[in-house]
N, CA, C and O atoms as a GROMACS GRO file, in nm:
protein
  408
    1UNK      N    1   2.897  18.610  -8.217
    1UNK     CA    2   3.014  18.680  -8.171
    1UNK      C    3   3.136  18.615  -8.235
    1UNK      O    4   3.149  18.492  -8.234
    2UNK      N    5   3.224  18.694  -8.290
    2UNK     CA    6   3.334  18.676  -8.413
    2UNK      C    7   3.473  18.627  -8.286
    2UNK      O    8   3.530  18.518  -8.288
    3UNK      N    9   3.499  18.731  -8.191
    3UNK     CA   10   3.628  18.730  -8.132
    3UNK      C   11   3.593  18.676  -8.043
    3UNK      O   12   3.472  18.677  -8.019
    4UNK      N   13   3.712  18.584  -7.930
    4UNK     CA   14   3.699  18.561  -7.826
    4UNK      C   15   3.847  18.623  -7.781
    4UNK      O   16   3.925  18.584  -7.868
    5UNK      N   17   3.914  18.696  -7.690
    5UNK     CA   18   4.056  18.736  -7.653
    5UNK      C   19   4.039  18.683  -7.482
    5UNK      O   20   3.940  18.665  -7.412
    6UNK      N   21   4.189  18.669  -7.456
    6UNK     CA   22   4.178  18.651  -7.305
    6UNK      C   23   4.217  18.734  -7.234
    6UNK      O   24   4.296  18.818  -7.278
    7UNK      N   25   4.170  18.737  -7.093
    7UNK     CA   26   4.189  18.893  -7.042
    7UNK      C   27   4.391  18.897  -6.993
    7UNK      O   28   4.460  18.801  -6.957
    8UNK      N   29   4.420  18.993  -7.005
    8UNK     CA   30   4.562  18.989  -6.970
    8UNK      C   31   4.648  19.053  -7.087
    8UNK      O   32   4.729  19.142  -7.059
    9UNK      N   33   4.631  19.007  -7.230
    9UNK     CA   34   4.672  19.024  -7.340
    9UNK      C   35   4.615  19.144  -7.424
    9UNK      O   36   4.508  19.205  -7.410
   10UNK      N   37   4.708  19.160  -7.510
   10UNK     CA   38   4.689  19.266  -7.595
   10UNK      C   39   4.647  19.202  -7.788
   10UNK      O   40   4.724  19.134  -7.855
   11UNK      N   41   4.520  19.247  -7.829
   11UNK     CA   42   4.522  19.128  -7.957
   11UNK      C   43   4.405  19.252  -8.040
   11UNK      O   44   4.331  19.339  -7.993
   12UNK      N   45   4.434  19.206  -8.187
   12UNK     CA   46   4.382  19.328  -8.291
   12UNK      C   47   4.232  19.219  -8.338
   12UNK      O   48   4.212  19.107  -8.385
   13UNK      N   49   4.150  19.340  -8.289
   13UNK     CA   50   4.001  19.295  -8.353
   13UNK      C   51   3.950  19.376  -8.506
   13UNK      O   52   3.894  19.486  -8.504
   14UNK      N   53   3.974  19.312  -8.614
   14UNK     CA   54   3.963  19.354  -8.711
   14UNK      C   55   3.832  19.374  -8.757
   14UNK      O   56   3.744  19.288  -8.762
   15UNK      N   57   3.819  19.545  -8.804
   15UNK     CA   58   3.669  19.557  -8.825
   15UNK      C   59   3.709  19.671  -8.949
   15UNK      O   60   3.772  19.777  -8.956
   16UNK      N   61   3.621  19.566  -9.056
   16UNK     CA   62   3.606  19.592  -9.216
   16UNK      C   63   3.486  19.676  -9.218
   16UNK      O   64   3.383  19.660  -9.152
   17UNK      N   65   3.516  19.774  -9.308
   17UNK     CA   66   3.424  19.920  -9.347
   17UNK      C   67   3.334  19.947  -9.468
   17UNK      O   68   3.382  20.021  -9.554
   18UNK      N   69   3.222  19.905  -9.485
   18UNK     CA   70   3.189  19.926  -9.602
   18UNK      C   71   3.102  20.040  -9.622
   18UNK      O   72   3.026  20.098  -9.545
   19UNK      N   73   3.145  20.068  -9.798
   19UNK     CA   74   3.092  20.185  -9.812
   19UNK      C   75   2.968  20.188  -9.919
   19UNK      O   76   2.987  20.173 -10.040
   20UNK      N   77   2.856  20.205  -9.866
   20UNK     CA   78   2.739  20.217  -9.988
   20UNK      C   79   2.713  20.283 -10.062
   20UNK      O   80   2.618  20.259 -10.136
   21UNK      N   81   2.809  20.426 -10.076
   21UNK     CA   82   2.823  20.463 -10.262
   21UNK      C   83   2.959  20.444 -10.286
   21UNK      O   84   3.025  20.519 -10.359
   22UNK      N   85   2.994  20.369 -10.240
   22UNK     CA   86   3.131  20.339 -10.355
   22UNK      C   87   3.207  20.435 -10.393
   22UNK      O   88   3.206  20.475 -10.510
   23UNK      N   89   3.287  20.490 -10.293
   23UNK     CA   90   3.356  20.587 -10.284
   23UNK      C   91   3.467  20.650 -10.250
   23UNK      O   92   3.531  20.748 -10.286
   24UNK      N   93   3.472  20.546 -10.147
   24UNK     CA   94   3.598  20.517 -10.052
   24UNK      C   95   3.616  20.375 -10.061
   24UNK      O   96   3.550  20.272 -10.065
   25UNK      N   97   3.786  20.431 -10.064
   25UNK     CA   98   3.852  20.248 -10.069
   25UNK      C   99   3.991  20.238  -9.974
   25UNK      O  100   4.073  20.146  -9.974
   26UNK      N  101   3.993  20.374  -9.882
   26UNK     CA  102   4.100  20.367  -9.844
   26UNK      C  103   4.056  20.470  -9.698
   26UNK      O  104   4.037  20.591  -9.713
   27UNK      N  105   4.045  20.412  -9.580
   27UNK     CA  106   3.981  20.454  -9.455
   27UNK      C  107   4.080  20.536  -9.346
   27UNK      O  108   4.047  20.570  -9.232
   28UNK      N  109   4.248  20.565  -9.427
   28UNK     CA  110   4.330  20.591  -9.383
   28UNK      C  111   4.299  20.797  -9.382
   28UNK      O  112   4.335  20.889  -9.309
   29UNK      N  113   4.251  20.790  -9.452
   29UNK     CA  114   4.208  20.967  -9.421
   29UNK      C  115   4.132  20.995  -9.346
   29UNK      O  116   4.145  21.096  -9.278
   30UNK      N  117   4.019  20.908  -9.334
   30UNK     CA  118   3.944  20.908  -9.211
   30UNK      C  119   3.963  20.920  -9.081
   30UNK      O  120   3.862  20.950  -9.018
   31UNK      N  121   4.059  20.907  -9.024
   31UNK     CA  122   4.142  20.916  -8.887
   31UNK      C  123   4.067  20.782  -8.812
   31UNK      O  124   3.976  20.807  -8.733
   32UNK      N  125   4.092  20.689  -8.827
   32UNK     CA  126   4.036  20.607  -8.782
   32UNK      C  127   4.034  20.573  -8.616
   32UNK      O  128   4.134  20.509  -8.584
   33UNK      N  129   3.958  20.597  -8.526
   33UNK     CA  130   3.979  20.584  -8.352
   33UNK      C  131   3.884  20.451  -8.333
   33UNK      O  132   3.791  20.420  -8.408
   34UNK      N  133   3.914  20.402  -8.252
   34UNK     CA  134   3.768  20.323  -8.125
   34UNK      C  135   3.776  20.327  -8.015
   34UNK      O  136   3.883  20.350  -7.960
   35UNK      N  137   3.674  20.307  -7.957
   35UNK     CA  138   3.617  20.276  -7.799
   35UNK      C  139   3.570  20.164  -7.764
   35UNK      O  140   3.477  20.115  -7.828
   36UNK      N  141   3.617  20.107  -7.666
   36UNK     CA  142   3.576  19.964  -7.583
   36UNK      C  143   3.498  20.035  -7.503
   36UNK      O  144   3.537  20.144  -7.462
   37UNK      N  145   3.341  19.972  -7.459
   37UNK     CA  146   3.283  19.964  -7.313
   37UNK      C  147   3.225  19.837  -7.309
   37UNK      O  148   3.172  19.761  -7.390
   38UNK      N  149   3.258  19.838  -7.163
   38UNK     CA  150   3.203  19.695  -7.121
   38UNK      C  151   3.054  19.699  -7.064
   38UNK      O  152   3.012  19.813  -7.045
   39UNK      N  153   2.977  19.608  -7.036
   39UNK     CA  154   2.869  19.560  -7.015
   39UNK      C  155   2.807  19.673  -6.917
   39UNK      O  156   2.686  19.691  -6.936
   40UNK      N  157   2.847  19.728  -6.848
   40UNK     CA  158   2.785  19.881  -6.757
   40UNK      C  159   2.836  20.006  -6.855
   40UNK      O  160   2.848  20.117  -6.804
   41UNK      N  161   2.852  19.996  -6.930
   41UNK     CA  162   2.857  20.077  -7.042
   41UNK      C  163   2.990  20.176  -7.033
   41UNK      O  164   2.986  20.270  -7.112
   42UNK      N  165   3.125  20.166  -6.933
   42UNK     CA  166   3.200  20.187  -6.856
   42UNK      C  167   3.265  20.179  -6.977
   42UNK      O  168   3.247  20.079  -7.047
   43UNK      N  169   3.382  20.325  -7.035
   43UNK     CA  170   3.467  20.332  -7.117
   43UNK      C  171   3.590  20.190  -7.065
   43UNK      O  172   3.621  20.148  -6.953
   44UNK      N  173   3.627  20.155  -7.187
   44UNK     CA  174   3.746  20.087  -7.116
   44UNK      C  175   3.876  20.093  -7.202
   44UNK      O  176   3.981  20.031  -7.182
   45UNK      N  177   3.845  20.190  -7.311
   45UNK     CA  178   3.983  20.238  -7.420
   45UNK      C  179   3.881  20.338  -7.477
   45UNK      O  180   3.767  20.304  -7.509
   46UNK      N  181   3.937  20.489  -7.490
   46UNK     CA  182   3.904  20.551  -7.536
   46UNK      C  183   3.939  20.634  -7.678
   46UNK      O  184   4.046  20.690  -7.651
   47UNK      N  185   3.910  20.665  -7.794
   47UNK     CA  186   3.985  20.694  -7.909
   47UNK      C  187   4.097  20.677  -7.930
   47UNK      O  188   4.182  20.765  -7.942
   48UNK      N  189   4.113  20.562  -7.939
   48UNK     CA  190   4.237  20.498  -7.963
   48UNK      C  191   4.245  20.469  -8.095
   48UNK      O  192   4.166  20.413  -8.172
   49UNK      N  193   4.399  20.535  -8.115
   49UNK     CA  194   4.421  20.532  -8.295
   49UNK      C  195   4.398  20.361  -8.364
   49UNK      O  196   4.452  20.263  -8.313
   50UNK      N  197   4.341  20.356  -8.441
   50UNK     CA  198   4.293  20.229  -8.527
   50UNK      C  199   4.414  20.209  -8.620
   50UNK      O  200   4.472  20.313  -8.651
   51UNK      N  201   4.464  20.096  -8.670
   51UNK     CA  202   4.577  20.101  -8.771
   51UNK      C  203   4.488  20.032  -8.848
   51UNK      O  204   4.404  19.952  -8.805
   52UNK      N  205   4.519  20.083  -9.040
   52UNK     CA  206   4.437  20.048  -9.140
   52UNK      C  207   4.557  19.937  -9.183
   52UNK      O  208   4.677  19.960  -9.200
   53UNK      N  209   4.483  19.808  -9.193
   53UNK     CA  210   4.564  19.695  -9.296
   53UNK      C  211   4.588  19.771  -9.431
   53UNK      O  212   4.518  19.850  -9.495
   54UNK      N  213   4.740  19.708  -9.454
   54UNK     CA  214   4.823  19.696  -9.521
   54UNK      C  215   4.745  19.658  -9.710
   54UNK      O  216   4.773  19.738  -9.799
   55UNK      N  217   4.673  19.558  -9.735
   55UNK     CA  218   4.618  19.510  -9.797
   55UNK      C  219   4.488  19.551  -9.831
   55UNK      O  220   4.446  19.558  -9.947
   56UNK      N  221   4.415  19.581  -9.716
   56UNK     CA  222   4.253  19.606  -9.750
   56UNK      C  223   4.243  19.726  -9.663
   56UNK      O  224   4.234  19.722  -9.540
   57UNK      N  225   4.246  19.828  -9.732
   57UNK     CA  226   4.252  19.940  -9.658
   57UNK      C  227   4.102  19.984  -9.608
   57UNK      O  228   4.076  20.086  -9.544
   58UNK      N  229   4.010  19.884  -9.651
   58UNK     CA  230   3.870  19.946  -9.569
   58UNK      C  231   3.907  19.856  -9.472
   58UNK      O  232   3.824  19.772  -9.506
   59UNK      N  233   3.952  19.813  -9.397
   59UNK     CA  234   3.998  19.716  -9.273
   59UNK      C  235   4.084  19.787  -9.135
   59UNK      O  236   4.206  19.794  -9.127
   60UNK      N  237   4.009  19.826  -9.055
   60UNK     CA  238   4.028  19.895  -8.900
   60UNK      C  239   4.122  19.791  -8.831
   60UNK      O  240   4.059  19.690  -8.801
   61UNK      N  241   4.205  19.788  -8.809
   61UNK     CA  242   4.312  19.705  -8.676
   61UNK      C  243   4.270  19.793  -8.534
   61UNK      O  244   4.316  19.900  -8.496
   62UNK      N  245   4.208  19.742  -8.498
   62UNK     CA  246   4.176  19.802  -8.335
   62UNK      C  247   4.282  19.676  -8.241
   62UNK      O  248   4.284  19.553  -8.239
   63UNK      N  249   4.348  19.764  -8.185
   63UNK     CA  250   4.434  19.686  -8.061
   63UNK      C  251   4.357  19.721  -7.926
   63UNK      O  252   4.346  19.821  -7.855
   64UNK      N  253   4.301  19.569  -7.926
   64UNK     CA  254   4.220  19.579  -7.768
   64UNK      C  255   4.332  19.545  -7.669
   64UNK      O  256   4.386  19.435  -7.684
   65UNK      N  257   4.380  19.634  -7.558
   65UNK     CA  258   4.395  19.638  -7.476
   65UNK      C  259   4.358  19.564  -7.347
   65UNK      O  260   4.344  19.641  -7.252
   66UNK      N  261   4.336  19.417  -7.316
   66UNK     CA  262   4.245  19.400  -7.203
   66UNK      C  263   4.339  19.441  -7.107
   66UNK      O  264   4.272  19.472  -7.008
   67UNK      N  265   4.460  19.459  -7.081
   67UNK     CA  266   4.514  19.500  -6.952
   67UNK      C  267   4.465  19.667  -6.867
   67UNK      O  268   4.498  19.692  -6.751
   68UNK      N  269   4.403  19.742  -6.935
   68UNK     CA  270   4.386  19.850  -6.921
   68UNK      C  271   4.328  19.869  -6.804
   68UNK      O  272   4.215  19.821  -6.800
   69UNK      N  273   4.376  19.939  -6.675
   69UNK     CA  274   4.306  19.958  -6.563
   69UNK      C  275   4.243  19.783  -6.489
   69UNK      O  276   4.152  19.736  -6.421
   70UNK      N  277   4.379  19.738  -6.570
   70UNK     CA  278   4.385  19.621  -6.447
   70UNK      C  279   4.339  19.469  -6.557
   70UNK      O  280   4.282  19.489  -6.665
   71UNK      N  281   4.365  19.360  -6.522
   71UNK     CA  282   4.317  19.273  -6.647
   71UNK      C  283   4.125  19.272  -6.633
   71UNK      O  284   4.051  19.260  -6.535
   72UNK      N  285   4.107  19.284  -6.722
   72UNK     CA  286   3.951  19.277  -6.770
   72UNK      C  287   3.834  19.113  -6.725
   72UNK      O  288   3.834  19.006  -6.786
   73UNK      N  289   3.774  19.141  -6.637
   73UNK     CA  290   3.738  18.985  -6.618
   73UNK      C  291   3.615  18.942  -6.727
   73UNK      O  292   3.569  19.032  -6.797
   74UNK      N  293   3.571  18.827  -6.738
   74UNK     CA  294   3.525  18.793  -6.861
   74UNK      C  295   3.380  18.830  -6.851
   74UNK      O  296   3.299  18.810  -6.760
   75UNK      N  297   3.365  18.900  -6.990
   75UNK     CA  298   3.204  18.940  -6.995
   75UNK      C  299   3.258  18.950  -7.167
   75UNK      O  300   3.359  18.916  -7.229
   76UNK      N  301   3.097  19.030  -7.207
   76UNK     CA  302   3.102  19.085  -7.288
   76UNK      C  303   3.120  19.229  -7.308
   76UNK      O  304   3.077  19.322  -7.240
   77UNK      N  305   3.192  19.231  -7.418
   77UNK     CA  306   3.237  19.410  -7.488
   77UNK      C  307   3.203  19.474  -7.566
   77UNK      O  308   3.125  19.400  -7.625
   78UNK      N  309   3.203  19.544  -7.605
   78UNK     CA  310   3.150  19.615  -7.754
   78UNK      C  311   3.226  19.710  -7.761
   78UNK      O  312   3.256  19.782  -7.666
   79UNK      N  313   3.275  19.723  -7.900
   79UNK     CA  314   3.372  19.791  -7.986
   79UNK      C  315   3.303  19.950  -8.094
   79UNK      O  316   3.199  19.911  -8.146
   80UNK      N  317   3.318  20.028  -8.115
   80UNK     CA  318   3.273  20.096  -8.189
   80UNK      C  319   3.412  20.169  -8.280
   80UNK      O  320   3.525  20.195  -8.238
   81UNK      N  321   3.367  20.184  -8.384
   81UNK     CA  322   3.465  20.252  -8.447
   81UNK      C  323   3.414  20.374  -8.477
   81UNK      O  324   3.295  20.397  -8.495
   82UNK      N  325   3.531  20.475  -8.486
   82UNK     CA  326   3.463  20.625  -8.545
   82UNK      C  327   3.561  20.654  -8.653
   82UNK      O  328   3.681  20.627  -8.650
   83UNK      N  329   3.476  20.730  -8.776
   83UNK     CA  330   3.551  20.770  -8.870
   83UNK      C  331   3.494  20.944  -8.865
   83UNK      O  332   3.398  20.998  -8.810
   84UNK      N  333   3.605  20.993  -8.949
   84UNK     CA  334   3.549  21.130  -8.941
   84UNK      C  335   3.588  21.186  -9.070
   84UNK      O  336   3.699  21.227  -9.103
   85UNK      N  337   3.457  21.182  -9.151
   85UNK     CA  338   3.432  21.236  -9.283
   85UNK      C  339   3.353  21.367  -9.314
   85UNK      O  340   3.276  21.365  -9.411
   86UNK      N  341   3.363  21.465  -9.250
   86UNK     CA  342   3.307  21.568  -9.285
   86UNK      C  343   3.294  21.609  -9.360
   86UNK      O  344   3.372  21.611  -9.455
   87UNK      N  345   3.131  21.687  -9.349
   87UNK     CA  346   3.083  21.713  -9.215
   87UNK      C  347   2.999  21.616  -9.091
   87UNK      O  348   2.940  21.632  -8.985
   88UNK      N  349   3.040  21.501  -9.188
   88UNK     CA  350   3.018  21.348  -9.124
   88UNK      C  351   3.118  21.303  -9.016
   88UNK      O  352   3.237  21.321  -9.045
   89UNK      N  353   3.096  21.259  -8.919
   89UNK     CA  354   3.159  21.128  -8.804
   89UNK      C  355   3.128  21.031  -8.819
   89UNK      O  356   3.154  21.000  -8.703
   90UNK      N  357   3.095  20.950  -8.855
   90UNK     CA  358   2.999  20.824  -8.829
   90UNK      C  359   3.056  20.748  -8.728
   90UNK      O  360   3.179  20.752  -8.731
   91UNK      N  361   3.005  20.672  -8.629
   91UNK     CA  362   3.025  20.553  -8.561
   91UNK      C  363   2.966  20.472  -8.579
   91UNK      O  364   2.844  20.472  -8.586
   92UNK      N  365   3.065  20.348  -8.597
   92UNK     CA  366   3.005  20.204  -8.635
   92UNK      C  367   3.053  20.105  -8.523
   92UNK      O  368   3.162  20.069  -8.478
   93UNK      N  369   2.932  20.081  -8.504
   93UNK     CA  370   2.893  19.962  -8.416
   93UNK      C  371   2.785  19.868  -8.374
   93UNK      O  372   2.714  19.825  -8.464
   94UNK      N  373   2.763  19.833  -8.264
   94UNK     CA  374   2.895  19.768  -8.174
   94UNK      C  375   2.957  19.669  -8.224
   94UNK      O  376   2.882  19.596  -8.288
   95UNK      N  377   3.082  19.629  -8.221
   95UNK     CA  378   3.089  19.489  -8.236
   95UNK      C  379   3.115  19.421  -8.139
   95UNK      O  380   3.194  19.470  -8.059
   96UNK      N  381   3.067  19.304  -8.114
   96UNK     CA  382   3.088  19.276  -7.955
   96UNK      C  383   3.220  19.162  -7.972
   96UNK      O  384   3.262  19.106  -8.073
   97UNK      N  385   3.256  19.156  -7.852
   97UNK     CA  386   3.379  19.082  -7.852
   97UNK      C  387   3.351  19.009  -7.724
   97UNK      O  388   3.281  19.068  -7.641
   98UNK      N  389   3.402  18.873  -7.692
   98UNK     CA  390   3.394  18.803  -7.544
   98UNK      C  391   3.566  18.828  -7.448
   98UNK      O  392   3.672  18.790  -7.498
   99UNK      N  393   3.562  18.861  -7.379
   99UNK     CA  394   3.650  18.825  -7.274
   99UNK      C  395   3.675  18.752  -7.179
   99UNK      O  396   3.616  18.766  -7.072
  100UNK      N  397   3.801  18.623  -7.204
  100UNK     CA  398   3.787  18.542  -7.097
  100UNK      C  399   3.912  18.549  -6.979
  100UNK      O  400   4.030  18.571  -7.006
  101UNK      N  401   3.862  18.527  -6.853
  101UNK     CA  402   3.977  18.499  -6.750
  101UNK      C  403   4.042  18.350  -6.788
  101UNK      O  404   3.984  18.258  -6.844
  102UNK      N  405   4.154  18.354  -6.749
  102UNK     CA  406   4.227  18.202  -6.731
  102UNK      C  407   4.256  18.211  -6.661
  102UNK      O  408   4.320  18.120  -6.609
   0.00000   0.00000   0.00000
């Protein structure tokens, strides 16, 4: 597990896109969204717009939210990203992330 965030705060879990025919280099047409659920599989951000870095445009900025419906107590999360390339969607995931109380 890559991230650790603490619950209360707002912090960007960066998730890089790769493409296996070499085709795309820029994930900004894609409409980039994600979804948080936590460990009961319980939405906890739903298609929420992704911002593409500046620099590496196969690179998703997901702003996790832990305040959402109250601060988040510590477990584990999982992240998915969706792109939408039609007549393709793909979702990529999970990536899991830890959440801690202080």
């Amino acid at each position: 597990m890559h991230y650790t965030i603490v619950s209360g705060t707002k912090e960007y879990i960066l998730v890089t896109v790769g493409d296996r025919l070499e085709d795309v280099d820029d994930i900004t047409s894609l409409s980039p969204t994600f979804s948080v659920y936590d460990p009961n599989d319980i939405q906890k951000q739903t298609d929420v717009v992704a911002q593409v870095d500046t620099d590496n445009k196969l690179i998703a900025k997901c702003l996790v939210d832990t305040t959402v419906g109250g601060n988040w107590p510590s477990n584990i999360y999982r992240l998915y990203l969706k792109l939408v390339a039609n007549p393709e969607v793909p979702v990529l995931g999970p990536v899991p992330f830890k959440v801690e109380s202080i």
